[in-house]
LOKOL-871867 format. One record per atom (N, C-alpha, C): residue number from 1; atom name; x, y, z; residue in three letters. Coordinates in nm, 3 decimals, m for minus. Layout:
REM residues N
  num  atome        x        y        z  residu
  NUM     CA        X        Y        Z     ALA
...
//
This chain:
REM residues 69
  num  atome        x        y        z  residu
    1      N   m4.733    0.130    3.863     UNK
    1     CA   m4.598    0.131    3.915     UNK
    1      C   m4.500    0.120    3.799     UNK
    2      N   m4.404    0.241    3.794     UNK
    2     CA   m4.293    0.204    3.687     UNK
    2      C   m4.209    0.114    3.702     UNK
    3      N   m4.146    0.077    3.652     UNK
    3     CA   m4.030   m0.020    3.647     UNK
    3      C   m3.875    0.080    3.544     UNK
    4      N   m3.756    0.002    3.605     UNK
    4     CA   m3.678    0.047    3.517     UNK
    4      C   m3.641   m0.056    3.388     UNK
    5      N   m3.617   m0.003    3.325     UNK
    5     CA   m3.636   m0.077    3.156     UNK
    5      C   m3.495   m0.180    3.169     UNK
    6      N   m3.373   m0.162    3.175     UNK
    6     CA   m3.273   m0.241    3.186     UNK
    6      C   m3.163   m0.182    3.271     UNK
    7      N   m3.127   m0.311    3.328     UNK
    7     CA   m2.992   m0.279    3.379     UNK
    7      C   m2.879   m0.341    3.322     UNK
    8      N   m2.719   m0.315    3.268     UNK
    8     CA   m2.675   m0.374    3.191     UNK
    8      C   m2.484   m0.304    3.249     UNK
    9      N   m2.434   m0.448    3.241     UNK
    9     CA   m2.280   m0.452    3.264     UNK
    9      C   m2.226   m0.484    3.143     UNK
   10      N   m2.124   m0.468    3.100     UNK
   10     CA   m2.044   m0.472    3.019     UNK
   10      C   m1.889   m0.468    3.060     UNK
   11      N   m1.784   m0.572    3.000     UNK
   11     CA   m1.680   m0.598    3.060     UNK
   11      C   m1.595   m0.605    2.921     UNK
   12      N   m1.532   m0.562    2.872     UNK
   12     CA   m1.378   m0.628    2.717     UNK
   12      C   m1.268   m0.665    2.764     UNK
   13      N   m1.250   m0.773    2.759     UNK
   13     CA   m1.129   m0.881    2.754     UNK
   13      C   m1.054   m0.905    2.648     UNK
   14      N   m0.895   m0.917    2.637     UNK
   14     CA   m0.890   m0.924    2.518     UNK
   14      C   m0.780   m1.069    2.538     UNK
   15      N   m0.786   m1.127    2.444     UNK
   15     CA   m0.726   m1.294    2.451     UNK
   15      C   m0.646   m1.294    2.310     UNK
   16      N   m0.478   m1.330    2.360     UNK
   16     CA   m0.381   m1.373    2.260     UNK
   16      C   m0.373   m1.527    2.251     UNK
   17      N   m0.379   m1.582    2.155     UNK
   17     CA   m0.417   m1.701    2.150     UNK
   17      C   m0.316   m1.795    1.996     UNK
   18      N   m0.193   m1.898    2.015     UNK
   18     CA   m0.155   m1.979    1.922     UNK
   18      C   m0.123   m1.816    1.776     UNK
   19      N   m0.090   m1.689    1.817     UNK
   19     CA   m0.022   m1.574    1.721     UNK
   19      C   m0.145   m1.478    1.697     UNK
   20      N   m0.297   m1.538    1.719     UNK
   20     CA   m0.433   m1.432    1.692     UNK
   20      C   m0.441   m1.376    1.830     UNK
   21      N   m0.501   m1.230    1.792     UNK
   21     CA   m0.584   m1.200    1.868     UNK
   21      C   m0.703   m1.198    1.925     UNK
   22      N   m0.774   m1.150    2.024     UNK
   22     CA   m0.916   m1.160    2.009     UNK
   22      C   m0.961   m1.024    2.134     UNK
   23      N   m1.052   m0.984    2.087     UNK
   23     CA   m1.178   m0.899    2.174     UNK
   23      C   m1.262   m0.944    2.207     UNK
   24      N   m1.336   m0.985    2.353     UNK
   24     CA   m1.438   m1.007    2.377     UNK
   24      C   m1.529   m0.939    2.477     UNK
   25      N   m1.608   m0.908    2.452     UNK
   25     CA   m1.727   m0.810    2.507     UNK
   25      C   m1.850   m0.943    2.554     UNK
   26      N   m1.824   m0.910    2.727     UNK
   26     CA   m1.936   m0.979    2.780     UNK
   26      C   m2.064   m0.883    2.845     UNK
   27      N   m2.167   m0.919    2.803     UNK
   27     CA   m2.268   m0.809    2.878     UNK
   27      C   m2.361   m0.898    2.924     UNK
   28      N   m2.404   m0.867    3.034     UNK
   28     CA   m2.471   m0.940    3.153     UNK
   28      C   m2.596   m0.811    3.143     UNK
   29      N   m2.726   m0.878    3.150     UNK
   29     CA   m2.833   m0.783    3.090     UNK
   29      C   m2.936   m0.810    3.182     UNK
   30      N   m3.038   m0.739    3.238     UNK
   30     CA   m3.166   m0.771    3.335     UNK
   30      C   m3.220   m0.650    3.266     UNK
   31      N   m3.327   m0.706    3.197     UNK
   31     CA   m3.445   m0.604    3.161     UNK
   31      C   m3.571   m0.659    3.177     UNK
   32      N   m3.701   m0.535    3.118     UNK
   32     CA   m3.810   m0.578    3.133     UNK
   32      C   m3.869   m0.468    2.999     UNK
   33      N   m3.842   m0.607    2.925     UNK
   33     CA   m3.857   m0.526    2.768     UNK
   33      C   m4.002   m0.549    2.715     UNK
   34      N   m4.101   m0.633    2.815     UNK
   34     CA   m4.222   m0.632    2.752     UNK
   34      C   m4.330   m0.567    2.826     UNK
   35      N   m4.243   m0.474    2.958     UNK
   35     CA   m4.298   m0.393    2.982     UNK
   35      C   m4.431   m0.464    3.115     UNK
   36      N   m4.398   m0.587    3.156     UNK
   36     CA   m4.481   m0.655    3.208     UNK
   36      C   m4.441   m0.686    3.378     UNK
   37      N   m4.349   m0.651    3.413     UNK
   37     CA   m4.303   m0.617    3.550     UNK
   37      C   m4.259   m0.805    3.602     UNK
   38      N   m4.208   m0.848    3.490     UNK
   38     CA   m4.113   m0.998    3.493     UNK
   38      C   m3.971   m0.933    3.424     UNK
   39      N   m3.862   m0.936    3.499     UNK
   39     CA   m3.776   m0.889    3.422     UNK
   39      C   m3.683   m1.062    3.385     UNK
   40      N   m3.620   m1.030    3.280     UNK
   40     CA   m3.564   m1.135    3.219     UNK
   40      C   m3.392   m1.110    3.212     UNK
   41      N   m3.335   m1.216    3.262     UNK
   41     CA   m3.157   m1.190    3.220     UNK
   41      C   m3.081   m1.256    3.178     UNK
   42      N   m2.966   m1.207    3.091     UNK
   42     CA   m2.917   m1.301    3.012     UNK
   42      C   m2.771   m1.228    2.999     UNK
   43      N   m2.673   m1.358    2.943     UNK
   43     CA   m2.531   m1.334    2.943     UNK
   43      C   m2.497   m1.334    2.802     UNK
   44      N   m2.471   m1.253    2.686     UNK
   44     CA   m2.423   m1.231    2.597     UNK
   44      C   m2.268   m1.234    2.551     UNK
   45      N   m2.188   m1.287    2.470     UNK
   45     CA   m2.085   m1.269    2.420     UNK
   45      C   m2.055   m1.241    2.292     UNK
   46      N   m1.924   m1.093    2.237     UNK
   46     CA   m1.961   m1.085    2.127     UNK
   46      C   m1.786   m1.094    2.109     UNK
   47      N   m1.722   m1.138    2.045     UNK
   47     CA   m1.616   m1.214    2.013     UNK
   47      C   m1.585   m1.134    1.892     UNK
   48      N   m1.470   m1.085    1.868     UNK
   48     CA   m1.385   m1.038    1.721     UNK
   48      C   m1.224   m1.058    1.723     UNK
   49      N   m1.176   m1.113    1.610     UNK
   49     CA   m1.052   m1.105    1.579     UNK
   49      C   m1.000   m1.058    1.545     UNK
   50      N   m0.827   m0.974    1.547     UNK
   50     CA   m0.747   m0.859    1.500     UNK
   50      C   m0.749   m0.951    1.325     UNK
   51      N   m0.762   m0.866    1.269     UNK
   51     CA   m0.727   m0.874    1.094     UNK
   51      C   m0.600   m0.845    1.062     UNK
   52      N   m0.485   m0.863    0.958     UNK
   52     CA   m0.383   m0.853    0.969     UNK
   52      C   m0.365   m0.667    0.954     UNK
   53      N   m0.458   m0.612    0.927     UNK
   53     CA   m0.471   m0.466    0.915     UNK
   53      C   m0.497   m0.341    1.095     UNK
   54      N   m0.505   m0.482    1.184     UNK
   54     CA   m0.509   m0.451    1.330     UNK
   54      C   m0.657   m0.393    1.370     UNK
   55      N   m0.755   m0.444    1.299     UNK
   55     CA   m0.930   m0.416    1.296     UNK
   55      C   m0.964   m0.548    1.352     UNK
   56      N   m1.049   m0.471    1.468     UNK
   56     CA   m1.152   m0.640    1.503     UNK
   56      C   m1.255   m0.624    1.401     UNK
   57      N   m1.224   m0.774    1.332     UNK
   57     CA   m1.331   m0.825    1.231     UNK
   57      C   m1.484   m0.921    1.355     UNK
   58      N   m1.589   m0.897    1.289     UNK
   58     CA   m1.699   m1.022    1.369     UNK
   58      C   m1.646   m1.146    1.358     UNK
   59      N   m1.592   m1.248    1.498     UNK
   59     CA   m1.552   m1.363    1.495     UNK
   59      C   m1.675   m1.454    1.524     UNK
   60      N   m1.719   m1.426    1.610     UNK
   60     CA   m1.849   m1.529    1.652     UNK
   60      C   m1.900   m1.452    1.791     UNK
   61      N   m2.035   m1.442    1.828     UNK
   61     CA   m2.111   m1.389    1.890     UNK
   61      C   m2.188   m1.527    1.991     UNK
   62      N   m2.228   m1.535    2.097     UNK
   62     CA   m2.277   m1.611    2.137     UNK
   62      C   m2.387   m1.615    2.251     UNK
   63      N   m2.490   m1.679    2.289     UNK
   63     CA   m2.547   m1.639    2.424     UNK
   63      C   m2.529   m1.783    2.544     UNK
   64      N   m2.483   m1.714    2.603     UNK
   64     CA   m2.425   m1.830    2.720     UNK
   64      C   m2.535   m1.831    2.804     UNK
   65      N   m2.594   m1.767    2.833     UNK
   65     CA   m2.729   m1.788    2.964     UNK
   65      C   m2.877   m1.643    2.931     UNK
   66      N   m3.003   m1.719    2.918     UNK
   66     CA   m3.073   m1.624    2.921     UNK
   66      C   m3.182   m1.720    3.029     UNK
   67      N   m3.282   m1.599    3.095     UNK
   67     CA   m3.365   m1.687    3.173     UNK
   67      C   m3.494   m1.708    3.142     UNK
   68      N   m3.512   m1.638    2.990     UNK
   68     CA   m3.623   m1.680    2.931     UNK
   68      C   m3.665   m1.797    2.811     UNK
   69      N   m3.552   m1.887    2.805     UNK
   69     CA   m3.521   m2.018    2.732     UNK
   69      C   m3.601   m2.096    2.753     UNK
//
């Protein structure tokens, strides 16, 4: 029986904050990456700040929930 490999949302928010900016990319993930018909899911955040050149630089990345911890 196949399985499908991942399913995956993705959402960008963007947050003005005390004169910075920020981008944040949340992706909410259900896969089954070992191919073993247990799929696993997890909440990712990847966070960047405007540079004074108006480029999101990498601010901090984070994982807020996975269910294989």
């Amino acid at each position: 029986m196949e399985t499908a490999n991942k399913l995956i949302y993705k959402q960008t928010n963007y947050l003005k904050e005390d004169g910075e900016e920020y981008r944040i990319i949340v992706t909410i993930s259900l896969d089954d990456d070992c191919h073993n018909n247990m799929c696993d899911w997890s909440i990712t955040a990847d966070i960047r700040q405007k540079n004074k050149y108006g480029r999101y630089e990498e601010y901090m990345g984070c994982l807020l929930y996975t269910s294989d911890a």
